[in-house]
N, C-alpha and C positions, 0 to 999 in steps of 0.2 A: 534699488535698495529699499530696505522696509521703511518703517517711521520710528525706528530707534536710531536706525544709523543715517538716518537725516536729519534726526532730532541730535545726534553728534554730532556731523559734518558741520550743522547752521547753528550751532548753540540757542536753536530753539527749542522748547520741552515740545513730549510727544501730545502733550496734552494743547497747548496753545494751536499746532500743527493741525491740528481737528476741530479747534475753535476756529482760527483763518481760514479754513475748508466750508466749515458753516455758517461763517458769516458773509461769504461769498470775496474773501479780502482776497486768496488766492483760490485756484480753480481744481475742481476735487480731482485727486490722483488717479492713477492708474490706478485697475486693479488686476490683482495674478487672475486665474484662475481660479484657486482657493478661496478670490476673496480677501488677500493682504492687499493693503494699497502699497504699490510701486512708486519711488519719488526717483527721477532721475536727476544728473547732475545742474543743468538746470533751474527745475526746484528748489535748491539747496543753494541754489544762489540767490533765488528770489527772495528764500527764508532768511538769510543773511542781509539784506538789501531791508527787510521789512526790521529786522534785530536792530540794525546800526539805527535805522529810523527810529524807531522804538525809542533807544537809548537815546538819543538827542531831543527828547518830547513831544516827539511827531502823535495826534491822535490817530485812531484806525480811519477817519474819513479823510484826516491830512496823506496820511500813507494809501489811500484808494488812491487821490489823484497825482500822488509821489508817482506811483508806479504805472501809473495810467501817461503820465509823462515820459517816463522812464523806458518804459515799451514806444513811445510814438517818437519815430526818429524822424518826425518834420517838426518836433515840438522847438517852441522859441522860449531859450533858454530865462528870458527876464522873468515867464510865468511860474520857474522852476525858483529862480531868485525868489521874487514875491511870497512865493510861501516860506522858505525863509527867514526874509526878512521878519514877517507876521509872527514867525516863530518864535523870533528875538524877543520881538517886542512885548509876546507873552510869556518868556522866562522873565525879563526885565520886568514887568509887571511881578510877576512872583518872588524873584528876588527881595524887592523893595516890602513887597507884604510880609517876605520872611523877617527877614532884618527887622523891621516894625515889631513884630512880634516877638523875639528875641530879645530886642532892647525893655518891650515894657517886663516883660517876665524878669529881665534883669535890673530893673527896675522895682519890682516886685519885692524881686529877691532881695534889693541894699535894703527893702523899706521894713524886715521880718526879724527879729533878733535873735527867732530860732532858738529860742531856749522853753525852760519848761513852763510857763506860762500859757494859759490854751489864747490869749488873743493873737491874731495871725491877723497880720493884713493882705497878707495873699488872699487868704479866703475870705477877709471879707470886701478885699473886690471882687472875688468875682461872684461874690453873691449879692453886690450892691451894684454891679453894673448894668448901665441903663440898657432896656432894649427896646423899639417901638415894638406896637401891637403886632405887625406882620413876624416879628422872633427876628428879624434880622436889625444886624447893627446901624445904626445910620449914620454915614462916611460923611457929612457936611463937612465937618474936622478934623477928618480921619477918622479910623477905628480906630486910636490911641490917643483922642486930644487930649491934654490937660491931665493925663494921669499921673504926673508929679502932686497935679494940686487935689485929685482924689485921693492918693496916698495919706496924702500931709496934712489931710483936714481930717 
């Protein structure tokens, strides 16, 4: 089948399917004759296999050795866990930083009276907040401490 109709079968675009060819994630097609690459059924599982990965946050080096697992049927399944698990723990990380962020915005927002007056305290936190020399925030207290008491002062 061409890379339209495997880019159908695997609900991967045909353009990602040519990026996973070049980055060596999956192994370059067949080609006709002509010159079309050829994806057999196959393929089009593996393309599937890397999509559901995808969609659960898997990055392309976590999904190298998904499927490097995946292919070794002497693999022991706890390594297969392990990543996993690792995986949780960096949505839960992310999670937690959403929500943080969410809260001060809505935070923000109680603190704005939103009417015609140009003073905003939205904006002027975030033009008064602190950042060290390096541009990034410094987590000592989180990246939201105490922003009740920036608001309110």
């Amino acid at each position: 089948m061409n890379i339209g109709d495997a880019s159908a079968r695997s609900g991967v675009s045909a353009k990602m399917i040519r990026y996973y060819e070049q980055t060596g994630l999956i192994p370059l097609a067949a080609r006709t004759t002509s010159g079309y690459r050829n994806y057999a059924d196959s393929d089009v599982h593996m393309l599937r296999f890397i999509a559901r990965s995808r969609d659960l946050g898997f990055s392309i080096s976590e999904i190298t050795d998904l499927l490097d697992l995946w292919r070794n049927t002497d693999r022991r399944s706890a390594d297969v866990k392990a990543l996993a698990q690792a995986r949780i723990q960096d949505l839960r990380h992310k999670i937690t930083h959403l929500q943080d962020m969410a809260d001060t915005l809505e935070t923000l927002v109680r603190s704005c009276a939103g009417d015609e007056r140009p003073d905003c305290p939205i904006l002027h936190n975030l033009e008064t907040e602190a950042f060290p020399a390096s541009g990034r925030r410094s987590n000592h207290a989180g990246p939201h401490a105490n922003i009740n008491e920036r608001i309110t002062s």
